[in-house]
N, C-alpha and C positions, 0 to 999 in steps of 0.2 A: 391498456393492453396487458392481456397477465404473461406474463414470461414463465416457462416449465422450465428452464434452461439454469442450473446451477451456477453458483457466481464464475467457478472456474470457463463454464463451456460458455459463460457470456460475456467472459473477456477477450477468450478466442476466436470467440467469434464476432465482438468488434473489430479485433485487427488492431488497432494502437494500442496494446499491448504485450506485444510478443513476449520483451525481452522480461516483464512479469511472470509471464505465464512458466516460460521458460525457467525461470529462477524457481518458479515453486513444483514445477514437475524436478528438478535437481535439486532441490531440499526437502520433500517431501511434505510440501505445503499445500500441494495440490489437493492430498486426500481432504485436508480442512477443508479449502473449498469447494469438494464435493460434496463435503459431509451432509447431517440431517440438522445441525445448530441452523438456530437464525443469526448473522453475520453482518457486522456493518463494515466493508473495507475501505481503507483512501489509496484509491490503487493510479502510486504513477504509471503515465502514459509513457511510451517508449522516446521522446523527446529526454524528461525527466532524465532516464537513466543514462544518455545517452553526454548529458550536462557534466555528469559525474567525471572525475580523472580517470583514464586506461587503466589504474594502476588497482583503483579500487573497482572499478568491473571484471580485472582480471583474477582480484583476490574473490571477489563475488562469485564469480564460477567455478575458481577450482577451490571452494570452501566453503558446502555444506551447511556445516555448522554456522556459519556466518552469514551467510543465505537467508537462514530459513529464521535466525534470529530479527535481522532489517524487514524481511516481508513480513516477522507477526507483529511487530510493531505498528504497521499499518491496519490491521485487524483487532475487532474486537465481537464481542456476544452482543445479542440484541439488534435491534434495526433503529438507527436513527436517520431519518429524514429530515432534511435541510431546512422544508417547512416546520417542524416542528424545534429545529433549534432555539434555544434563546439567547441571550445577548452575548454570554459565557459556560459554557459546561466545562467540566474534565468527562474524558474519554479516555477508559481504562485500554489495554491492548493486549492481545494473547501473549507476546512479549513481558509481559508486567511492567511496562511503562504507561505514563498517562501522556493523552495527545489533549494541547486545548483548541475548546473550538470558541468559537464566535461568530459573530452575525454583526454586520456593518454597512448601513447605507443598503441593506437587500441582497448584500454580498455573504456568503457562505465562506467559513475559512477554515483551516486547520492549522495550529502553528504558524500563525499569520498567513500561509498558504491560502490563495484564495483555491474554492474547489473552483475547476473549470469545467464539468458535465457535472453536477448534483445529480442522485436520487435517478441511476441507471438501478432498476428493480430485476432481481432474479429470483428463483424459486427457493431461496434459502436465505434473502437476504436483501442487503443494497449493497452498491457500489457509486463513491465519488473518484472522478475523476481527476486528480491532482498534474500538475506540472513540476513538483519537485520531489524527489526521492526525501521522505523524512528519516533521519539517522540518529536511533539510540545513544545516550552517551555514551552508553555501555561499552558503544564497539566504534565510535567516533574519530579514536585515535587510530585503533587499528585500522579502519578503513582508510581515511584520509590521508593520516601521516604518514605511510606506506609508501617511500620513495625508493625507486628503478634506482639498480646499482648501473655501474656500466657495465655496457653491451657487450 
């Protein structure tokens, strides 16, 4: 089935992932994935984000900037499909970090991540379906080490 639905309008339109969608209309990541680029993203599902500490979803929303650096992380140019991986790639990301992938046992993975929905096709691209928010070093400290003073 061919999908006309851009990667953004076919993630909201799955439904499991809101708190994605969300982040990239508040970072302005959204336009990316309406864009006319061809796109392969690993887009956690709203479980993923949901795993994460309060503290680093609360710095995620009200921080832009910070936002839209973790979602291009998961984004890159080009379409790769799961069928077509091989046993090891590097996977550059609009972030300027590399994500590695692999292939094990028939299993698809990111960052050891296994994908959990491969190869959801949209009209500008694919989309994998991950269960774990993947985190740049870049902003690794800042996200996570980010502890709630008292109340």
């Amino acid at each position: 089935m061919i999908n006309d639905q851009t990667i953004l309008e076919t993630l909201r339109h799955d439904g499991g992932f809101t708190l994605f969608v969300k982040a990239a209309e508040d970072s302005g990541v959204a336009d990316i994935l309406n864009g006319d680029d061809t796109l392969t993203i690993f887009a956690p599902e709203d479980a993923a984000f949901v795993k994460l500490p309060d503290s680093a979803l609360d710095l995620l929303e009200s921080d832009p900037a910070l936002a839209r650096e973790l979602l291009l992380f998961h984004i890159g140019e080009g379409t790769v499909l799961s069928e077509n991986a091989v046993e090891t790639a590097i996977f550059r990301t609009l972030q300027g970090g590399e994500l590695a992938l692999s292939v094990a046992k028939s299993i698809f993975y990111v960052e050891l991540t296994p994908v959990k929905r491969p190869d959801i096709v949209a009209a500008n691209g694919v989309i994998h379906a991950i269960g774990t928010v993947l985190i740049p070093e870049t902003i690794r400290d800042q996200l996570l080490e980010e502890k709630g003073g008292a109340a």
